[in-house]
C-alpha positions in Angstrom: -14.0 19.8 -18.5 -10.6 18.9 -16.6 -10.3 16.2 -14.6 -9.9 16.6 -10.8 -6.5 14.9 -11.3 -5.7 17.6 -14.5 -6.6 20.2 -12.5 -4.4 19.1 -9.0 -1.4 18.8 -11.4 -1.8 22.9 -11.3 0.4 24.0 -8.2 -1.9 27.9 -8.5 -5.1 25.5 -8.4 -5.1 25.4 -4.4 -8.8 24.2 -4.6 -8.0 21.1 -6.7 -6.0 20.0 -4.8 -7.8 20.1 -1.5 -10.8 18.4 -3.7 -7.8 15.6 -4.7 -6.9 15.0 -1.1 -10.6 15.3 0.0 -11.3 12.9 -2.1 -8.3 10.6 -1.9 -7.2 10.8 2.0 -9.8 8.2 3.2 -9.6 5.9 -0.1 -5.6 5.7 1.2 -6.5 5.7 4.6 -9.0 3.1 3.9 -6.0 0.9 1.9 -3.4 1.6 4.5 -5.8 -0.2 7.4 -6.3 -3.0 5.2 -2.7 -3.5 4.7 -2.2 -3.9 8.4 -0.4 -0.5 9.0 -0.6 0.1 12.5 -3.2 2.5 13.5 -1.3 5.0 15.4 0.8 4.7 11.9 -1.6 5.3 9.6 -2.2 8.8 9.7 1.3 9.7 9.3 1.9 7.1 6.5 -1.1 9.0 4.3 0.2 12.4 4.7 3.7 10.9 3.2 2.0 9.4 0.8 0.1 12.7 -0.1 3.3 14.5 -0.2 4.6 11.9 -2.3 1.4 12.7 -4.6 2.0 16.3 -4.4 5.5 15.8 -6.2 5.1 13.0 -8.5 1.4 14.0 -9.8 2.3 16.1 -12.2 4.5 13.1 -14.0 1.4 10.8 -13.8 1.3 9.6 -17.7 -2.0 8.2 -18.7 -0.6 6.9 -21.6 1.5 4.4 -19.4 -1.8 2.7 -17.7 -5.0 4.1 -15.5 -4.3 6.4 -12.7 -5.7 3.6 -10.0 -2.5 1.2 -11.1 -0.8 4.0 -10.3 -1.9 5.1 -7.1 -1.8 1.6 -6.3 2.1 1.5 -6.8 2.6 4.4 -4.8 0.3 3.1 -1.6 1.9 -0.1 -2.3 5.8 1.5 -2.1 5.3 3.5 0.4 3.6 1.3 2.9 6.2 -1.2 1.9 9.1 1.2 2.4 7.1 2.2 6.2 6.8 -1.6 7.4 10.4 -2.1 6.5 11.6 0.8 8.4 9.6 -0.2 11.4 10.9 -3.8 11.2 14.4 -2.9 11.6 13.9 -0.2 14.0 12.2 -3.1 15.9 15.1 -5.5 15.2 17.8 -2.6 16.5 15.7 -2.2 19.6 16.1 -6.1 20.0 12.2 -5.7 20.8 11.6 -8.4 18.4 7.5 -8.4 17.8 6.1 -10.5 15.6 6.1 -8.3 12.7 2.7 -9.5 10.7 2.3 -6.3 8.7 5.2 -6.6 6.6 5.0 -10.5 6.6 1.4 -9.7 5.3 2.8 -8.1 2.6 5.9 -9.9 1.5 3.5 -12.8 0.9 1.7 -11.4 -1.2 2.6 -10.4 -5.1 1.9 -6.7 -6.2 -0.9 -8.1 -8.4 -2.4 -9.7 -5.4 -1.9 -6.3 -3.6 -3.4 -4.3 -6.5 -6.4 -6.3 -7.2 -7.3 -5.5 -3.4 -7.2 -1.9 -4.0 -8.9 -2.1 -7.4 -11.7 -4.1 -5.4 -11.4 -1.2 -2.5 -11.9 1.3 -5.3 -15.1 -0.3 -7.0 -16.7 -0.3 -3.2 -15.1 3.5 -2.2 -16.9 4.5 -5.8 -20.3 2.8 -4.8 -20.1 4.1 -1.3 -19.9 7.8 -2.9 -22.4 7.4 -5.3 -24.8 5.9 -2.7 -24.0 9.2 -0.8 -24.8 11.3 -3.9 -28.1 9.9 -4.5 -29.3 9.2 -1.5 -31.1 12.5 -1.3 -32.4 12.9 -4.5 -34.9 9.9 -3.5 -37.8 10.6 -1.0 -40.1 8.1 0.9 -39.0 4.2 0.2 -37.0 4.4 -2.4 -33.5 4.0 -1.1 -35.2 1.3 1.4 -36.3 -0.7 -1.2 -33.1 -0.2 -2.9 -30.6 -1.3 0.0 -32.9 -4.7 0.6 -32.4 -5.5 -2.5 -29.2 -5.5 -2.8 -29.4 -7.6 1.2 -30.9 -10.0 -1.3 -34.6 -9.6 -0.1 -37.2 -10.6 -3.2 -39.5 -8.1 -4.4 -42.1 -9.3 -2.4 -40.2 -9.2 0.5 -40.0 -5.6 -0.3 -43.2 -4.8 -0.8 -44.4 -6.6 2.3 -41.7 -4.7 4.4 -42.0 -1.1 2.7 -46.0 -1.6 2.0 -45.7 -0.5 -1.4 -46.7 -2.6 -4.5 -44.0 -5.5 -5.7 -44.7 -3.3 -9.0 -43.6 -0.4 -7.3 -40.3 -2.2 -5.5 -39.3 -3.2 -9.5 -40.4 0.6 -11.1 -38.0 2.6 -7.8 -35.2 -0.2 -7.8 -34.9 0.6 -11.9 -34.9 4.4 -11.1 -32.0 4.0 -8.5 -30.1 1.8 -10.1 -30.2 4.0 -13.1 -29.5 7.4 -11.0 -26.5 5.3 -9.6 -25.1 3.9 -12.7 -24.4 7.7 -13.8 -23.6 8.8 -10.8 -20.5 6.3 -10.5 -19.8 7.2 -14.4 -19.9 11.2 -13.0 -17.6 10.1 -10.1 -15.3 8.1 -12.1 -14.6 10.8 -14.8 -14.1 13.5 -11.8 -11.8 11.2 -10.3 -9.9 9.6 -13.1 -8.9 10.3 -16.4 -9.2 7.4 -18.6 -6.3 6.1 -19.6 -4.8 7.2 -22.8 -5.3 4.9 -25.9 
């Protein structure tokens, strides 16, 4: 089976690649806000960066590292690139404003910026999976679940969802399980693995 990214390096393979940006858009989106872009900005900034995606996707070589160091570079230049066209507009307006987005970045080092995203990316890929699995559990499993990962004890649990503490153990195993492939199924539609 292709890859979501394989098959959006296809220009005929419209559908991929509305499935690429589906799935992409508010993981960029999501990075963009972190890195101070302005929120008026933001939008805008994510459709460049998607065009930007659109032509340089098909050069995407696994063999040269994983696809989220590379997406990270990419988020990273272009929002760079953005802030540093705003600043000097700004500066040639002599509306001088305390720029903090680009100041946010400059201080930091692109390692610093891409261990944020690769952080973002391990919480965008829980939040899916949760999303996925979610209704394949009825009654109190997903309860159960969620407190114990707000670090109630199993007798919390049990106390709180009225079933058995050998019940909270038995349904946290089966989601945990369900979720653990569902990121693996999320992560192998989403990225190929980088060639070895």
């Amino acid at each position: 089976m292709h890859t979501l990214i394989r098959r959006a390096c296809n220009p005929q393979d419209e559908g991929a690649w509305r499935d690429f940006v589906e799935q992409y858009r508010r993981f960029i989106l999501y990075i963009l806000q972190e890195m101070n872009v302005a929120t008026d900005e933001i939008e805008d900034l994510s459709q460049q960066i998607l065009v930007t995606l659109t032509r340089d996707l098909p050069g995407y070589d696994r063999s040269k590292g994983r696809f989220r160091s590379w997406l990270s570079a990419v988020i990273r230049h272009a929002a760079l690139s953005h802030l540093s066209k705003q600043r000097y507009r700004k500066k040639r307006m002599a509306d001088y404003i305390e720029d903090r987005e680009v100041d946010w970045l400059n201080g930091r080092d692109a390692s610093e910026i891409t261990q944020m995203i690769e952080d973002e990316w391990a919480g965008y890929i829980g939040k899916l999976a949760m999303d996925r699995v979610r209704p394949a559990f009825r009654g109190n499993a997903m309860e159960a679940y969620e407190l114990f990962l707000d670090g109630h004890s199993a007798a919390e649990i049990a106390s709180i969802t009225k079933l058995t503490v050998s019940s909270v153990y038995t349904l946290r195993k089966r989601v945990k399980r369900r979720l653990y492939l569902e990121i693996r199924a999320i992560t192998a539609e989403l990225e190929p693995p980088a060639a070895g």
